[in-house]
C-alpha positions in Angstrom: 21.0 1.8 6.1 22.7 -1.1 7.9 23.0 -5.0 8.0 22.1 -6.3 10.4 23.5 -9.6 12.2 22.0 -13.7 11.2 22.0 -15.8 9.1 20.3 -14.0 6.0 22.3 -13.7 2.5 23.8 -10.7 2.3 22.0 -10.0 -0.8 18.4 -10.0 0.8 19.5 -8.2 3.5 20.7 -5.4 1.3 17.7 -6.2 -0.9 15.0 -5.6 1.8 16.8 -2.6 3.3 16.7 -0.8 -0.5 13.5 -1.7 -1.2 12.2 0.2 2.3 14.1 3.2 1.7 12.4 3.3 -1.7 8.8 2.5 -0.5 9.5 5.1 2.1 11.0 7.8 0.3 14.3 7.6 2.2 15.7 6.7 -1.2 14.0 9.4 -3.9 12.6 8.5 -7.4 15.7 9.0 -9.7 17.9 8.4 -7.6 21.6 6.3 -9.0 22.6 3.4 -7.2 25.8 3.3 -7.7 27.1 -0.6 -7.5 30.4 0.4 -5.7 29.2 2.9 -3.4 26.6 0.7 -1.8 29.3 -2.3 -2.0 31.5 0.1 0.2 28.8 1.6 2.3 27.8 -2.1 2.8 31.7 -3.1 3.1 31.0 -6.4 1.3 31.8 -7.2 -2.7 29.8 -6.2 -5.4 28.1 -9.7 -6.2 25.4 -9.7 -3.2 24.6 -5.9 -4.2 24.3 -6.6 -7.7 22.1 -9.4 -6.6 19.8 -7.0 -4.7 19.3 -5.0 -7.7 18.3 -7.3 -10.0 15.5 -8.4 -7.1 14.8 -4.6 -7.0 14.4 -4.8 -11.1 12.0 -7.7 -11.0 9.7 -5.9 -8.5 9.5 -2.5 -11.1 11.3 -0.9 -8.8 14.8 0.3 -10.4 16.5 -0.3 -13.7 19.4 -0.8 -14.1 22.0 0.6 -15.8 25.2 -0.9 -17.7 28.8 -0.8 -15.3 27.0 2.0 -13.4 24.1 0.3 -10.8 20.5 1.3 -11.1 18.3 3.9 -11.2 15.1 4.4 -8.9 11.9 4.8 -10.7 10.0 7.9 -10.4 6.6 7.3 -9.1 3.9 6.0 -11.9 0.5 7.3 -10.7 -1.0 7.1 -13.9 -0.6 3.8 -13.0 -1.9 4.1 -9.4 -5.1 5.7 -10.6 -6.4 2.7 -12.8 -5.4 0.1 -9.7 -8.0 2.1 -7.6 -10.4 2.3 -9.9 -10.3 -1.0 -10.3 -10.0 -2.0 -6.0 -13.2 0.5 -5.5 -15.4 -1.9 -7.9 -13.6 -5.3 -6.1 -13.7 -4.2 -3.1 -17.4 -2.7 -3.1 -18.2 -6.2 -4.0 -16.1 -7.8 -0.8 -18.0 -5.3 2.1 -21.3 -6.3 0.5 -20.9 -9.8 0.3 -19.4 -9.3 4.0 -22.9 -7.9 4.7 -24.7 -11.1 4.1 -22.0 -13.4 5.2 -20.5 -11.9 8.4 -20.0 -13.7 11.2 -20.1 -13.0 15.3 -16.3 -13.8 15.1 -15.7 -12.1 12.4 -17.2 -8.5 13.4 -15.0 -8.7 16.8 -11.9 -9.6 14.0 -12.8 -6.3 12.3 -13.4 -3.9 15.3 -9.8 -5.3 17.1 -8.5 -4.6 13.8 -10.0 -0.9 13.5 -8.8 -0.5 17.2 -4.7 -0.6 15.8 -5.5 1.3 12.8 -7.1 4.0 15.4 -4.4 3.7 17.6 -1.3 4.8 14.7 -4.5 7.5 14.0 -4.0 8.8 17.6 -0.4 8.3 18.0 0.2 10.7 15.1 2.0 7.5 13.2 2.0 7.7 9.6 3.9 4.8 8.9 1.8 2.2 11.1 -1.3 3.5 9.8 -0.5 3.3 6.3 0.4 -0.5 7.0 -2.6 -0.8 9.4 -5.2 0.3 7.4 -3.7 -1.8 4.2 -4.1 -5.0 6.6 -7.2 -4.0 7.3 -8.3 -4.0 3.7 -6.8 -7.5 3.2 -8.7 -8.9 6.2 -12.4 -7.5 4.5 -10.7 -9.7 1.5 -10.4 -12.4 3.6 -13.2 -13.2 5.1 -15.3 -13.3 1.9 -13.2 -16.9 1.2 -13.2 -16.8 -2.6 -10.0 -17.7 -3.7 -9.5 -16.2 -6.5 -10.6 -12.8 -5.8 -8.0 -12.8 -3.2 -5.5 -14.1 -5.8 -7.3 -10.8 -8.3 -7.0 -7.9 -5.6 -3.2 -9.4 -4.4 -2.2 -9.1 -8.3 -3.4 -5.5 -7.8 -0.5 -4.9 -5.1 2.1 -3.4 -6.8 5.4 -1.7 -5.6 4.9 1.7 -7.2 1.1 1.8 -5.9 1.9 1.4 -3.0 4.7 4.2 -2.9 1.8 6.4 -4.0 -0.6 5.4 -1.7 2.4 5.5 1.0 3.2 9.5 -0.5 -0.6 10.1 -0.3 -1.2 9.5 3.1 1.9 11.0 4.1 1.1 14.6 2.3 -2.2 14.8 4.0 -1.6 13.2 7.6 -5.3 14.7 8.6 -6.8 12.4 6.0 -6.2 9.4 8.5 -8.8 10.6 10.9 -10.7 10.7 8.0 -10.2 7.3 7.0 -10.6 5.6 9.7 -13.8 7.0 10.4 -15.5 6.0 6.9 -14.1 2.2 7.8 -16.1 2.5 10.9 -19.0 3.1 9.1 -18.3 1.0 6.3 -17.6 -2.0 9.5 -21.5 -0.3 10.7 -23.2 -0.9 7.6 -22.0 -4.6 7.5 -23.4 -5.2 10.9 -26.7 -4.0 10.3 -26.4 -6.0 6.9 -27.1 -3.2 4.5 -24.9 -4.3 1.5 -25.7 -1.8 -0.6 -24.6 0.7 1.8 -21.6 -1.0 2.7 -20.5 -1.1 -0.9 -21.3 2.8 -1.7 -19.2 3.9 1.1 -16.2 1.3 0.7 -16.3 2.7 -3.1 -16.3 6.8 -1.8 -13.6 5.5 0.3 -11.2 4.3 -1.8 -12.1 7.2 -4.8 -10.7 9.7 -2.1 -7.5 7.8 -2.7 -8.2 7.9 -6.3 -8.8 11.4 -6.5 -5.6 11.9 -5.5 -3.7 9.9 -7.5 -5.1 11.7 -10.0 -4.1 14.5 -8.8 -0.4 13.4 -7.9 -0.4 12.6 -11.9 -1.6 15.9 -12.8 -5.4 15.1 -13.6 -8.5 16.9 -13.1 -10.2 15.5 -10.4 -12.7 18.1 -9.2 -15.5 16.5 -10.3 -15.2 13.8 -8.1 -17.6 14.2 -5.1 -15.6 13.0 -1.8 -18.6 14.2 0.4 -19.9 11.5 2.8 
């Protein structure tokens, strides 16, 4: 981890540079922070690194500890497992109002967005699909224009979610093939304006995420039929 150059504090550099090495394992749950270790590693004082801490704190991501730094939450899928519950219901309700309401302009939106998540598919990339196909997600959100389910699903976002959902995708790196292809059909069934459809398979799609959260937190989750 390094600083780079500009005209950002010191403290949200060292801030954003911790909080990707969490996200993307780099940094592993448990992990100490020690104050004067990153302050040397850093080579600045300790004020801008206590600084990025406490932002690290505020986001769920560490706690700190008294005159020693902070430690690095271990991963809370228990946690994980309700937000998907809760995004498949959402989110079913987004690709079938989509169905009614999509647009020309829209559909070409979708599909050039499909093409990038396709591309990290092919390229073997992890990391850009797992951002991709997040993107993608909040551009379905989009384009049904109600406010405040925007405002509900971002609320959903949360920092040790996403570490699962990022540990997820990355144990299973087949399962991106996989995904992609039940967005394409979930992107087909909005086209031909069969919401029902489009609903059923957005919500298979994201309980194959929730079947393995539950499994990450040490669930049963057989009985959940992933079958398309």
């Amino acid at each position: 981890m390094t600083i780079n150059s500009g005209s950002i504090p010191q403290s949200e550099r060292i801030y954003q540079e911790l909080k990707e090495a969490i996200l993307s394992g780099e940094i592993a749950p448990s992990t100490v922070l020690s104050q004067n270790e990153l302050a040397r590693q850093y080579d600045v004082s300790r004020s801008p690194v206590r600084d990025a801490l406490r932002l690290l704190e505020q986001e769920g991501l560490v706690q700190l500890v008294p005159k020693v730094g902070a430690l690095v939450k271990a991963d809370d899928f228990s946690d994980a497992v309700d937000v998907t519950e809760i995004r498949s219901v959402l989110e079913g309700h987004v690709v079938r109002r989509l169905a009614h309401s999509v647009t020309y302009e829209d559909v070409k939106e979708l599909r050039d967005s499909l093409e990038l998540v396709r591309g990290a598919v092919e390229a073997g990339d992890i990391e850009a699909f797992y951002h991709r196909e997040r993107a993608h997600h909040d551009k379905l959100a989009s384009m049904v224009r109600n406010k405040r389910l925007i405002r509900v699903l971002e609320g959903l976002v949360d920092p040790l979610c996403n570490r699962a959902y990022s540990a997820y995708v990355r144990s299973s790196p087949a399962t991106a093939q996989v995904m992609y292809e039940e967005h394409m059909a979930i992107l087909a069934a909005i086209e031909e304006g069969d919401g029902s459809r489009a609903e059923a398979l957005m919500r298979k799609h994201i309980q194959r995420m929730h079947a393995a959260m539950l499994h990450m937190a040490g669930y049963d989750y057989q009985n959940i039929d992933l079958d398309m």
